[in-house]
mmCIF file of the N, C-alpha and C atoms, coordinates in Angstrom:
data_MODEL
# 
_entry.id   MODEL 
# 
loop_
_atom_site.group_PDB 
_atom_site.id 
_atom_site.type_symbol 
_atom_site.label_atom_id 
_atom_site.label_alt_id 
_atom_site.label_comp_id 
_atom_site.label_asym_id 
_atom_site.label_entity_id 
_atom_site.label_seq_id 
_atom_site.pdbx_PDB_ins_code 
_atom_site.Cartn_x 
_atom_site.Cartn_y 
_atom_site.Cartn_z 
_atom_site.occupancy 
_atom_site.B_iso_or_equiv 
_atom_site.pdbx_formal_charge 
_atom_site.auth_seq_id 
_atom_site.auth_comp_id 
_atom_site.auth_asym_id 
_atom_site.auth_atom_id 
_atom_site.pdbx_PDB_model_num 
ATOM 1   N N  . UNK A 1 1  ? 23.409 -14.009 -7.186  1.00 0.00 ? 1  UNK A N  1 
ATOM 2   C CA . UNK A 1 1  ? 22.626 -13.541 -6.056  1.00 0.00 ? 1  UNK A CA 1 
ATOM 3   C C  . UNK A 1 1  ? 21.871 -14.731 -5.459  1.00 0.00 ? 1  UNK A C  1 
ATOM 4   N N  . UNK A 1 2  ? 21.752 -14.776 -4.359  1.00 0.00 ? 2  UNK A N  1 
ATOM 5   C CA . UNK A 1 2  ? 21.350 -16.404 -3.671  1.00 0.00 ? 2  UNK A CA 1 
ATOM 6   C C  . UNK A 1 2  ? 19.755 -15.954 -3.574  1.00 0.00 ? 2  UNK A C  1 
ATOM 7   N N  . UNK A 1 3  ? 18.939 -16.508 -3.561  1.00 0.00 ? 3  UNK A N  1 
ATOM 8   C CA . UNK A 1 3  ? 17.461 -16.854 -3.766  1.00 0.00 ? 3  UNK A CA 1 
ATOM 9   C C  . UNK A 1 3  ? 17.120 -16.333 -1.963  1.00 0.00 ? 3  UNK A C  1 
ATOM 10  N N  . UNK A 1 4  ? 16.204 -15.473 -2.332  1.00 0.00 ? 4  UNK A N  1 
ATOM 11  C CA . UNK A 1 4  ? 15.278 -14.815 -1.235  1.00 0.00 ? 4  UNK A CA 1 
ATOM 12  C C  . UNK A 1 4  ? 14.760 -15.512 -0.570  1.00 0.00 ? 4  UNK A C  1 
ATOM 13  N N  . UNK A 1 5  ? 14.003 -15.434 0.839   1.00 0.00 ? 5  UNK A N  1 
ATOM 14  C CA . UNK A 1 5  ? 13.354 -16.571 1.343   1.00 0.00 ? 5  UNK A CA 1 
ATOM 15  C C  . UNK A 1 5  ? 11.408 -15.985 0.725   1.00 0.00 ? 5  UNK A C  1 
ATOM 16  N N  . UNK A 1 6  ? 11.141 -17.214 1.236   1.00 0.00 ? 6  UNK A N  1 
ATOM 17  C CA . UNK A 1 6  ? 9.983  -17.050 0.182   1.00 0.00 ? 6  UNK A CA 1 
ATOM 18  C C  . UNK A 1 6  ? 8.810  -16.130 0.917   1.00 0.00 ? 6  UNK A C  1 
ATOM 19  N N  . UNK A 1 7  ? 9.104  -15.486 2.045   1.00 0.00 ? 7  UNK A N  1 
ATOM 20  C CA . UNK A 1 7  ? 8.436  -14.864 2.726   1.00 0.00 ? 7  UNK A CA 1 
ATOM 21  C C  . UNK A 1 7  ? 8.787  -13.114 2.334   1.00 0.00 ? 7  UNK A C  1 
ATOM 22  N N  . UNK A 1 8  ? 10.317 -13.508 2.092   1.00 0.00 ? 8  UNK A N  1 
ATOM 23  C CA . UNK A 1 8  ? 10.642 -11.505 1.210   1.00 0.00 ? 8  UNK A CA 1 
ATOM 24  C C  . UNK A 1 8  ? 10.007 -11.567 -0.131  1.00 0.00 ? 8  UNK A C  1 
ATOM 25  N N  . UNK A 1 9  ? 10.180 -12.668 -0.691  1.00 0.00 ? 9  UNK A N  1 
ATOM 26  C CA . UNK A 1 9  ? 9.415  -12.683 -1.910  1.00 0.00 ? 9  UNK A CA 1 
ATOM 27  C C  . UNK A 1 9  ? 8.324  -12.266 -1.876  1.00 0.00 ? 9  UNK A C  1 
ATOM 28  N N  . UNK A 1 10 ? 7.324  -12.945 -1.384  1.00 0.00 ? 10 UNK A N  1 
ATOM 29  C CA . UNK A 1 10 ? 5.993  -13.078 -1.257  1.00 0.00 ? 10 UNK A CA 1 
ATOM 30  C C  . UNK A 1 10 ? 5.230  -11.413 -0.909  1.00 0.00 ? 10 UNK A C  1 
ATOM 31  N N  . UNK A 1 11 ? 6.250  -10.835 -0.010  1.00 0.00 ? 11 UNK A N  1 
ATOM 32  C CA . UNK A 1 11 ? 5.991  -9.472  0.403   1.00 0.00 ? 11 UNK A CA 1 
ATOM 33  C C  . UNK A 1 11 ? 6.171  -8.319  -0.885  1.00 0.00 ? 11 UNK A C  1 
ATOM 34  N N  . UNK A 1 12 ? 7.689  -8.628  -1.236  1.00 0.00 ? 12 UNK A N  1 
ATOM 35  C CA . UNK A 1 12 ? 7.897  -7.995  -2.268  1.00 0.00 ? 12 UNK A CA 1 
ATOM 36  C C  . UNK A 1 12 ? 6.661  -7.711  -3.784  1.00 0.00 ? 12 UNK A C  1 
ATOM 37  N N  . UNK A 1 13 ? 6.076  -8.733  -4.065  1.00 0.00 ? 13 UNK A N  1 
ATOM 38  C CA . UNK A 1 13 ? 5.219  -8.672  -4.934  1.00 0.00 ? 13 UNK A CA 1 
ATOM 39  C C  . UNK A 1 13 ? 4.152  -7.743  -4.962  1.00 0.00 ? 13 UNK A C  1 
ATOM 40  N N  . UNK A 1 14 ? 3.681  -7.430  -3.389  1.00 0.00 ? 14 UNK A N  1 
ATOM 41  C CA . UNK A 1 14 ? 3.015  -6.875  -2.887  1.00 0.00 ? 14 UNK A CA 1 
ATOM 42  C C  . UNK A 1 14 ? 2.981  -5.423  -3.609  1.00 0.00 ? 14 UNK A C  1 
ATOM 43  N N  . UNK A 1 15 ? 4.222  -4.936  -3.636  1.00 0.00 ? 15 UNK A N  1 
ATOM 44  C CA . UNK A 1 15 ? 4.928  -3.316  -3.628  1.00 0.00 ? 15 UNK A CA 1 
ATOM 45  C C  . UNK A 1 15 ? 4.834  -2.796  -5.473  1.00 0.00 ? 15 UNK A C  1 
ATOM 46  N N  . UNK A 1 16 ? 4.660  -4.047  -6.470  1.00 0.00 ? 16 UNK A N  1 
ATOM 47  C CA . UNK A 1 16 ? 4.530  -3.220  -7.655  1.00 0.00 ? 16 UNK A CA 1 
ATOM 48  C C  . UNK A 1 16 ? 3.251  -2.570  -7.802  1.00 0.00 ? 16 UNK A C  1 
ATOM 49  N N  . UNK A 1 17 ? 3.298  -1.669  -8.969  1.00 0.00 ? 17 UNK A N  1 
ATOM 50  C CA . UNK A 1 17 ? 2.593  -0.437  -9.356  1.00 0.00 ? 17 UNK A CA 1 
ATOM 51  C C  . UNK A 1 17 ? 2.260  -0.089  -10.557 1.00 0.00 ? 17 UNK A C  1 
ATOM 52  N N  . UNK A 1 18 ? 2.640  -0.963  -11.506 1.00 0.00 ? 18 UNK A N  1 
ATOM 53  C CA . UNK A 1 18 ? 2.358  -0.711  -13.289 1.00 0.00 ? 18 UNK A CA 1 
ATOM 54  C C  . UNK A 1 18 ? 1.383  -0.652  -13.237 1.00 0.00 ? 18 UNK A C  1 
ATOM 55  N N  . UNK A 1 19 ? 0.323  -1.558  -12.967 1.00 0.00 ? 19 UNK A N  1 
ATOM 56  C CA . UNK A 1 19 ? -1.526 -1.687  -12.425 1.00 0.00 ? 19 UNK A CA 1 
ATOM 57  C C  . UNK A 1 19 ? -2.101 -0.716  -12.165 1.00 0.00 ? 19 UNK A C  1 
ATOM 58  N N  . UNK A 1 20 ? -1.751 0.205   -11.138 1.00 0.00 ? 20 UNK A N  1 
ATOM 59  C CA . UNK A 1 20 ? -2.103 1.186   -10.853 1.00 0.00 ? 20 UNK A CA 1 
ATOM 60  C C  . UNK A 1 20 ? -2.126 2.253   -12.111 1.00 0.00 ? 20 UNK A C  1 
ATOM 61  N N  . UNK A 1 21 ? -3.783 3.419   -11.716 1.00 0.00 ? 21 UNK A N  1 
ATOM 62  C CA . UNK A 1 21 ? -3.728 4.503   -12.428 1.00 0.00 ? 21 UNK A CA 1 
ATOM 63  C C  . UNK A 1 21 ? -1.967 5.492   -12.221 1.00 0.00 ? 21 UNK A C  1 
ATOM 64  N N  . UNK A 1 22 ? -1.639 6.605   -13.324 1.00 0.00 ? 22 UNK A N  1 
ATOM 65  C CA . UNK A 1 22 ? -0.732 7.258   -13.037 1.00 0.00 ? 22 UNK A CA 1 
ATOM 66  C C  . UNK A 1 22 ? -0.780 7.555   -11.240 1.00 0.00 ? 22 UNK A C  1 
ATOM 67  N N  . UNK A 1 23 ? -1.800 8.648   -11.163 1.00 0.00 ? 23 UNK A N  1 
ATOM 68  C CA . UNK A 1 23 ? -1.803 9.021   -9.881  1.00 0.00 ? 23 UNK A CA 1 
ATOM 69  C C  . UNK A 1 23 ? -0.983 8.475   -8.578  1.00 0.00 ? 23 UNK A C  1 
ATOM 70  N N  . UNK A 1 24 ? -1.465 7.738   -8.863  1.00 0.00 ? 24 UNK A N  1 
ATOM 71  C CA . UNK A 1 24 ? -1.531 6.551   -7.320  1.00 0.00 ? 24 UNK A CA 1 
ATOM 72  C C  . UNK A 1 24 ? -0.434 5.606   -7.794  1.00 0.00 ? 24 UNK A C  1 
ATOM 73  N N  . UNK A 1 25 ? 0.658  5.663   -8.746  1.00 0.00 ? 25 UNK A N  1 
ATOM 74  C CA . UNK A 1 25 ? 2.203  5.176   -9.106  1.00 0.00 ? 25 UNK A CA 1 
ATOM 75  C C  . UNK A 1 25 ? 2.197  5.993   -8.781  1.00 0.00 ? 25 UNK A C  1 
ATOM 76  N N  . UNK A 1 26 ? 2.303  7.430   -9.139  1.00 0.00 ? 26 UNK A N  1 
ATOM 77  C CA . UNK A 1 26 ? 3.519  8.552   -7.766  1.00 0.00 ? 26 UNK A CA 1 
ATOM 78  C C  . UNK A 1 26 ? 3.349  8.315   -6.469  1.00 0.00 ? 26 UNK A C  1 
ATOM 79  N N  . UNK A 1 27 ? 2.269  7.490   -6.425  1.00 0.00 ? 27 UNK A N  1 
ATOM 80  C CA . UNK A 1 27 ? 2.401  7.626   -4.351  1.00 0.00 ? 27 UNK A CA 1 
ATOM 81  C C  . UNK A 1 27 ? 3.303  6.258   -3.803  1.00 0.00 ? 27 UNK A C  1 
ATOM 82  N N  . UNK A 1 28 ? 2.790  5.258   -4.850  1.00 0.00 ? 28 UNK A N  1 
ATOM 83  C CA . UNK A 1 28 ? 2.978  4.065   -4.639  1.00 0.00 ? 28 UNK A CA 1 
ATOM 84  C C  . UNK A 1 28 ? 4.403  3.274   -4.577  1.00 0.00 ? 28 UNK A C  1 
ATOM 85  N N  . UNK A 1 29 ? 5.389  4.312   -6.068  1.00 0.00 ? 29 UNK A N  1 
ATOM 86  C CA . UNK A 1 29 ? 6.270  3.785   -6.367  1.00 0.00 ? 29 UNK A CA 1 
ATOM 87  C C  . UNK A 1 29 ? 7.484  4.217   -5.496  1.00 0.00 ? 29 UNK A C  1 
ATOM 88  N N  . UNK A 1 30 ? 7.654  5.010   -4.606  1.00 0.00 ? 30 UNK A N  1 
ATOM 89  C CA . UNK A 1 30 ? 8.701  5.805   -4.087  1.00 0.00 ? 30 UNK A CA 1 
ATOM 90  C C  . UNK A 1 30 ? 8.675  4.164   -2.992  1.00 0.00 ? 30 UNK A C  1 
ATOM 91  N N  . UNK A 1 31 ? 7.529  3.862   -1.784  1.00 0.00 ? 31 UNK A N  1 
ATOM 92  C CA . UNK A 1 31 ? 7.563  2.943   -1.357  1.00 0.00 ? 31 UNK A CA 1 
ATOM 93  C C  . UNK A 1 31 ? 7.913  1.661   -1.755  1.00 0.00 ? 31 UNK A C  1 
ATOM 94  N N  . UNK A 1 32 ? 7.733  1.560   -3.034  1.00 0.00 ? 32 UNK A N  1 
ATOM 95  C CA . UNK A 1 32 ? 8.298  0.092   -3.626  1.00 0.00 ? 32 UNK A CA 1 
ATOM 96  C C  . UNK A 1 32 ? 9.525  0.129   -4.161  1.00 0.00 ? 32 UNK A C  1 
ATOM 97  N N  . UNK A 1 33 ? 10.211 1.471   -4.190  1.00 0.00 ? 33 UNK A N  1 
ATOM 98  C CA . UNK A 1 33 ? 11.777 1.484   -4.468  1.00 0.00 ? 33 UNK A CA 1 
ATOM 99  C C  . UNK A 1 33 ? 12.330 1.440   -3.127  1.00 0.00 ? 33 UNK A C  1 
ATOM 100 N N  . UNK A 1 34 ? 11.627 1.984   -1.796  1.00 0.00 ? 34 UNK A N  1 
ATOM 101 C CA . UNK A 1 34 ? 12.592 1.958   -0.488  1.00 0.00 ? 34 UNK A CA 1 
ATOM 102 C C  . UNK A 1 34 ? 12.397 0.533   -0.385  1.00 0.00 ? 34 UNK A C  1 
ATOM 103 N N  . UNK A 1 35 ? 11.302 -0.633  -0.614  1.00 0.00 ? 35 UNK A N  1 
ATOM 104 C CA . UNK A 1 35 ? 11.220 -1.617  -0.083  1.00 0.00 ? 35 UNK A CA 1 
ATOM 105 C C  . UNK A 1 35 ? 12.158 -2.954  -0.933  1.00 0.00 ? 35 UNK A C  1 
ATOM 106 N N  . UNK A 1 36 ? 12.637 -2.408  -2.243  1.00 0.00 ? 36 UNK A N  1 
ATOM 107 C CA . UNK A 1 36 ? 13.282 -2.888  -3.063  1.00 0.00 ? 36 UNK A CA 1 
ATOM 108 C C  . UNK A 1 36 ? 14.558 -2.329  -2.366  1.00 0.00 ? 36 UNK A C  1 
ATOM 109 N N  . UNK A 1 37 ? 14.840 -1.656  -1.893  1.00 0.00 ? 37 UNK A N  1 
ATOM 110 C CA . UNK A 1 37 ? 16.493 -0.902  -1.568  1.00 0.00 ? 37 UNK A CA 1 
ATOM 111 C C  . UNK A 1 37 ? 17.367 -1.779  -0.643  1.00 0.00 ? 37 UNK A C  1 
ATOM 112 N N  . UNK A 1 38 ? 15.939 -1.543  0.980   1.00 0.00 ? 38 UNK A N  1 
ATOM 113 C CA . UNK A 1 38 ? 16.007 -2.327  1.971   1.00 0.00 ? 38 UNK A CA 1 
ATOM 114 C C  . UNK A 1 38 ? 16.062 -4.245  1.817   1.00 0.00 ? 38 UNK A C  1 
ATOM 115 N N  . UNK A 1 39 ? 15.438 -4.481  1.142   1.00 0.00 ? 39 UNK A N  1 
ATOM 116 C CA . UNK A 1 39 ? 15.592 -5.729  0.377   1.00 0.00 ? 39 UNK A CA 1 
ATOM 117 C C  . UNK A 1 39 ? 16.618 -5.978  0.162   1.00 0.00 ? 39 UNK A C  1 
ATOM 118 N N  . UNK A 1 40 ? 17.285 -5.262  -1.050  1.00 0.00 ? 40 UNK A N  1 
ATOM 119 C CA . UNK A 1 40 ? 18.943 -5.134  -1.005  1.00 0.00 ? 40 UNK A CA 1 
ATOM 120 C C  . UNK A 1 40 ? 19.608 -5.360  -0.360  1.00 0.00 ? 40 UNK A C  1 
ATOM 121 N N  . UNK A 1 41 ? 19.555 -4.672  0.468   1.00 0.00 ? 41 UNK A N  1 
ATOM 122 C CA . UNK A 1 41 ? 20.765 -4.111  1.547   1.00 0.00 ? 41 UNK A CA 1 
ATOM 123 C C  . UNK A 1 41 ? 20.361 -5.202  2.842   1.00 0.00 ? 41 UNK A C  1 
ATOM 124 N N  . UNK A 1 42 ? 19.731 -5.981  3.437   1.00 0.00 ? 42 UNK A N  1 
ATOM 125 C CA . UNK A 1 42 ? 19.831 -6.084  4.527   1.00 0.00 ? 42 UNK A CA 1 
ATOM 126 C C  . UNK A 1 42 ? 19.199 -7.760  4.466   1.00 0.00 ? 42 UNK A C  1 
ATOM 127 N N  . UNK A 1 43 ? 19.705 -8.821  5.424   1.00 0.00 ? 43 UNK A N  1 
ATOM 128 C CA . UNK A 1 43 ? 19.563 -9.902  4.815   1.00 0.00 ? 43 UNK A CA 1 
ATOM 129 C C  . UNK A 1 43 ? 18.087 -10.375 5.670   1.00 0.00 ? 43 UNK A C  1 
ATOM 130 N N  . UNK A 1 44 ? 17.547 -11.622 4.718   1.00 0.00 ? 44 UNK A N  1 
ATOM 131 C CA . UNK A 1 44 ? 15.819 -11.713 4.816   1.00 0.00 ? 44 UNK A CA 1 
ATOM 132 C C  . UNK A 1 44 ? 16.252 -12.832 6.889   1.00 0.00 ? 44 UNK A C  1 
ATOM 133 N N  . UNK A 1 45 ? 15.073 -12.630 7.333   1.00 0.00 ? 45 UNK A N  1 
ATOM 134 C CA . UNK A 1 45 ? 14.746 -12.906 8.643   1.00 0.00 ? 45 UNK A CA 1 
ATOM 135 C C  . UNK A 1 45 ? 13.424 -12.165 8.761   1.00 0.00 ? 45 UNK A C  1 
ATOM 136 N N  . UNK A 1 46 ? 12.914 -12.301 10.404  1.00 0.00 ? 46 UNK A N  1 
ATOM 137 C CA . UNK A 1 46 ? 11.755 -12.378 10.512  1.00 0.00 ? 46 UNK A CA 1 
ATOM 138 C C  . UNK A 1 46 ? 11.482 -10.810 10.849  1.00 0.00 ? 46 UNK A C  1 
ATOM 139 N N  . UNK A 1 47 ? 12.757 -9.726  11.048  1.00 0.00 ? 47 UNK A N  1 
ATOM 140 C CA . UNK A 1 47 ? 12.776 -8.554  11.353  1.00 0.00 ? 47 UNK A CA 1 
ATOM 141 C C  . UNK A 1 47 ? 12.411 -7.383  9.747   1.00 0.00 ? 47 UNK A C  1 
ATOM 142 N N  . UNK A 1 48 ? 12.911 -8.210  8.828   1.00 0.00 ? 48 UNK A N  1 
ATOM 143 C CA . UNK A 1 48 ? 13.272 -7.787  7.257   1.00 0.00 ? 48 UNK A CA 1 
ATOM 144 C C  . UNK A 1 48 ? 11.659 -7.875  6.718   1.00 0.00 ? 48 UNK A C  1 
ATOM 145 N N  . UNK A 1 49 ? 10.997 -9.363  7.179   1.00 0.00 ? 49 UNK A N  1 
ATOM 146 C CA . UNK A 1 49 ? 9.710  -9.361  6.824   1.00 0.00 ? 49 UNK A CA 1 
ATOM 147 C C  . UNK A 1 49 ? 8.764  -8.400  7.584   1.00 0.00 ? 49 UNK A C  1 
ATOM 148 N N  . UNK A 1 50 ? 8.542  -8.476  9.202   1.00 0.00 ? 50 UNK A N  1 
ATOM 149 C CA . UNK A 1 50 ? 8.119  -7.448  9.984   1.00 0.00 ? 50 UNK A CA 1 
ATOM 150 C C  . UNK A 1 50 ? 8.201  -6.019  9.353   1.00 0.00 ? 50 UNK A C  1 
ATOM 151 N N  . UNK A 1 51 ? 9.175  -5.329  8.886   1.00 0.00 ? 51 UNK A N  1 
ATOM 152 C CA . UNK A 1 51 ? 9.709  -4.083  8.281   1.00 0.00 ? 51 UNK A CA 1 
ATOM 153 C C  . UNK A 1 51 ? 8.857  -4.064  7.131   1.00 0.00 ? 51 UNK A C  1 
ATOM 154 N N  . UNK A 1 52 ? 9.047  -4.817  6.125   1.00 0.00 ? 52 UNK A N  1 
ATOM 155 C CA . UNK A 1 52 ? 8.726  -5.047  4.734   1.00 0.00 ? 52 UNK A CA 1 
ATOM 156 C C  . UNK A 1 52 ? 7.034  -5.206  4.682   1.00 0.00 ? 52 UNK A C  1 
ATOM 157 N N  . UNK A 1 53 ? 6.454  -6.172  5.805   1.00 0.00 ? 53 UNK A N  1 
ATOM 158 C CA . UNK A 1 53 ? 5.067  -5.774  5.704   1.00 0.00 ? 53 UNK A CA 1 
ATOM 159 C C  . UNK A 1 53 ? 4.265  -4.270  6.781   1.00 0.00 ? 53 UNK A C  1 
ATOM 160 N N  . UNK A 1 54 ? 4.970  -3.953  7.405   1.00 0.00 ? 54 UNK A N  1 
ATOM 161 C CA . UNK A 1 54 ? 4.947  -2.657  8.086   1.00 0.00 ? 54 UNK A CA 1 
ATOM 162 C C  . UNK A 1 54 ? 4.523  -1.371  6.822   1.00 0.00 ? 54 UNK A C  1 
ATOM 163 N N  . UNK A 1 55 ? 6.329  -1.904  5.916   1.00 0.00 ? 55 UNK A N  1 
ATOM 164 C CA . UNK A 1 55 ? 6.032  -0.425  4.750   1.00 0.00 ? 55 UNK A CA 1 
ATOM 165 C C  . UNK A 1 55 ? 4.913  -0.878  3.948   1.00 0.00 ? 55 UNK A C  1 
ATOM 166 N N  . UNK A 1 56 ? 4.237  -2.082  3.678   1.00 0.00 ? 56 UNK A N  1 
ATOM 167 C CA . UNK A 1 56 ? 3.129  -2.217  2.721   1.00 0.00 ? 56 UNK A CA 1 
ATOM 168 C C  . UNK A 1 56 ? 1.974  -1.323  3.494   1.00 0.00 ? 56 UNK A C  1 
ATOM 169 N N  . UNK A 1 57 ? 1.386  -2.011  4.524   1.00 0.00 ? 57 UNK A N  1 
ATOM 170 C CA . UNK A 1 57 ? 0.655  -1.522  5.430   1.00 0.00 ? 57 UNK A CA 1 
ATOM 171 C C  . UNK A 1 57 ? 0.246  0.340   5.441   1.00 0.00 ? 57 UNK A C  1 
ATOM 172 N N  . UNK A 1 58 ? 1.342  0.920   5.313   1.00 0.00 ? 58 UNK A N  1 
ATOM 173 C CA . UNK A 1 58 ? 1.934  2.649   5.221   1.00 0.00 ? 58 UNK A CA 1 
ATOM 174 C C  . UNK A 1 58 ? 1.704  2.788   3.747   1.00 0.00 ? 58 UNK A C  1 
ATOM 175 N N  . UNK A 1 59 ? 2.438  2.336   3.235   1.00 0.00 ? 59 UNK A N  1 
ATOM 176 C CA . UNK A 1 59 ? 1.763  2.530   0.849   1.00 0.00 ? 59 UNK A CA 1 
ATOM 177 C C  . UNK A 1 59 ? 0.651  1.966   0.952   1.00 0.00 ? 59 UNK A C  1 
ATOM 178 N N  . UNK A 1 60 ? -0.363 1.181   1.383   1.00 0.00 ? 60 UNK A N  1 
ATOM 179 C CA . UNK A 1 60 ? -1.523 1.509   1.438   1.00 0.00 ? 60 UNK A CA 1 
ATOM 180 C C  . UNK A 1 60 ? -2.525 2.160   1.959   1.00 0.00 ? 60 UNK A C  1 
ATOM 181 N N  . UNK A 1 61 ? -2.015 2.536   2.797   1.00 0.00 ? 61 UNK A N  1 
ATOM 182 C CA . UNK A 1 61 ? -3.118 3.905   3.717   1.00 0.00 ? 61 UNK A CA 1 
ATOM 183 C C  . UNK A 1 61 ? -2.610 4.782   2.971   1.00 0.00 ? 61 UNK A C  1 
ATOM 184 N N  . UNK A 1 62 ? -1.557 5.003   2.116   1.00 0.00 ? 62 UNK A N  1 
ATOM 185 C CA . UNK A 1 62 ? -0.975 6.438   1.173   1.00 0.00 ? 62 UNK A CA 1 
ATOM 186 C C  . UNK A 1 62 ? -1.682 6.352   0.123   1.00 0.00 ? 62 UNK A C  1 
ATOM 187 N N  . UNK A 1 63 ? -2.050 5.217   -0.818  1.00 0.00 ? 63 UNK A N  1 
ATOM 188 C CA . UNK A 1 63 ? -2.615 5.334   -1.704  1.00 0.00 ? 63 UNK A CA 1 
ATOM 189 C C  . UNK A 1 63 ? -4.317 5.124   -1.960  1.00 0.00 ? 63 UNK A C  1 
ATOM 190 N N  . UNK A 1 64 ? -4.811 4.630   -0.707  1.00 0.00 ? 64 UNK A N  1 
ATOM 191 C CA . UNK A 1 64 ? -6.130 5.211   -0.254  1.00 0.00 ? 64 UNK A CA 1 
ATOM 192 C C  . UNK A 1 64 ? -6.337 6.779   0.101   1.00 0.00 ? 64 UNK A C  1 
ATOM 193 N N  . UNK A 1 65 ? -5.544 7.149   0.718   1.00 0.00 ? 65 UNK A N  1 
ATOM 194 C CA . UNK A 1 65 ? -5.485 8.827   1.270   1.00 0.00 ? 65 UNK A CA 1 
ATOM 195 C C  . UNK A 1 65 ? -5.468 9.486   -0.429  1.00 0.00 ? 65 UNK A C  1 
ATOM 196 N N  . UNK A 1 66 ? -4.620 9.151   -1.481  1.00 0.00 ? 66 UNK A N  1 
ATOM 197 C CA . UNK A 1 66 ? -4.957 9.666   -2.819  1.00 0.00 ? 66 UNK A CA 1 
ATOM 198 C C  . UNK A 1 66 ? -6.069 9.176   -3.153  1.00 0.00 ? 66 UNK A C  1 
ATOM 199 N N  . UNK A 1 67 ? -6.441 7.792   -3.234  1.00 0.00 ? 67 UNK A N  1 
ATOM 200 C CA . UNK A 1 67 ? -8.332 7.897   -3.607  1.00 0.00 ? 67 UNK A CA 1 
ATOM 201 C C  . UNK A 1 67 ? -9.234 8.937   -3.350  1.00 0.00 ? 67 UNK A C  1 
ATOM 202 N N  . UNK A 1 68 ? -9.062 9.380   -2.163  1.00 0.00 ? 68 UNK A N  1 
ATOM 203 C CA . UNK A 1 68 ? -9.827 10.010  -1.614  1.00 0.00 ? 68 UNK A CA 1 
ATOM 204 C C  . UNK A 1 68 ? -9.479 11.737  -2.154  1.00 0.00 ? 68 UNK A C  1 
ATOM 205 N N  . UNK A 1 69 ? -8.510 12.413  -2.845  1.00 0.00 ? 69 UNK A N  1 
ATOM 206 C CA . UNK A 1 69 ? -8.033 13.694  -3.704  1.00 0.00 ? 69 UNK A CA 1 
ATOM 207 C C  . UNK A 1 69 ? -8.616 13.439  -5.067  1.00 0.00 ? 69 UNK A C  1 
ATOM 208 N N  . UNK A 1 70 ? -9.005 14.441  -4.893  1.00 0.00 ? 70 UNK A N  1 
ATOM 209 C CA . UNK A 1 70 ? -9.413 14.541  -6.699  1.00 0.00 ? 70 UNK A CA 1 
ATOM 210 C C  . UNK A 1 70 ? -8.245 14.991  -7.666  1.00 0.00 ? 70 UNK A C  1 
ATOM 211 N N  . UNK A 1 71 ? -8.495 14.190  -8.803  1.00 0.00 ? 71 UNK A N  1 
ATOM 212 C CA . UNK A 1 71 ? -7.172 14.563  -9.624  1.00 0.00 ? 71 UNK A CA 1 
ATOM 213 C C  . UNK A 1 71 ? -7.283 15.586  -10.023 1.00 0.00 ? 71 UNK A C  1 
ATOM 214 N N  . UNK A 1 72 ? -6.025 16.212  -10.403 1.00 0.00 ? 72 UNK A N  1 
ATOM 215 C CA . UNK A 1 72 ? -5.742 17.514  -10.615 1.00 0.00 ? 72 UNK A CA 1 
ATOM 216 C C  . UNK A 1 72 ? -5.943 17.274  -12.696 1.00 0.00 ? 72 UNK A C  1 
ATOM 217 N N  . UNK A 1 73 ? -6.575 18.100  -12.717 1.00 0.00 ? 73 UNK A N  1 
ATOM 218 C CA . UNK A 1 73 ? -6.348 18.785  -14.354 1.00 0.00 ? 73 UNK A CA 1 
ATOM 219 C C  . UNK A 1 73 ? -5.527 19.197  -14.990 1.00 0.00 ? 73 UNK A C  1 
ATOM 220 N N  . UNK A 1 74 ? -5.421 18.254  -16.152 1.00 0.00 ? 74 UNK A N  1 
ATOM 221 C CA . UNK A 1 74 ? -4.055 18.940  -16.966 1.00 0.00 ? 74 UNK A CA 1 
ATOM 222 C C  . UNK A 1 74 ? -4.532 19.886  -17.515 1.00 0.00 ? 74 UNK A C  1 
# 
């Protein structure tokens, strides 16, 4: 696999979620598998980065919007 440019990289890092409480990995991780997919599939340029920091931008207003829910009780 040929080496990413260092700008998909750099984005990519952005998108993990182990860190995170449970909660906020269910919100978090669905976005860091589409941004891992798209990554995949489509080659790095300045449209791939645009996209890629777009979906960060969106998983973080998602996982603030869960800050703000109270967790549910097991």
């Amino acid at each position: 696999m040929p080496e990413r440019h260092p700008g998909t990289t750099h984005l990519l890092r952005y998108f993990e979620y182990d860190h995170l409480p449970q909660r906020l990995q269910a919100v978090s991780k669905p976005c860091a598998e589409l941004a891992q997919e798209l990554a995949d599939a489509l080659p790095d340029g300045p449209e791939l980065t645009a996209g890629l920091r777009k979906l960060l931008e969106a998983k973080d207003c998602f996982v603030r919007a869960a800050l703000d829910t109270t967790p549910k009780e097991s």
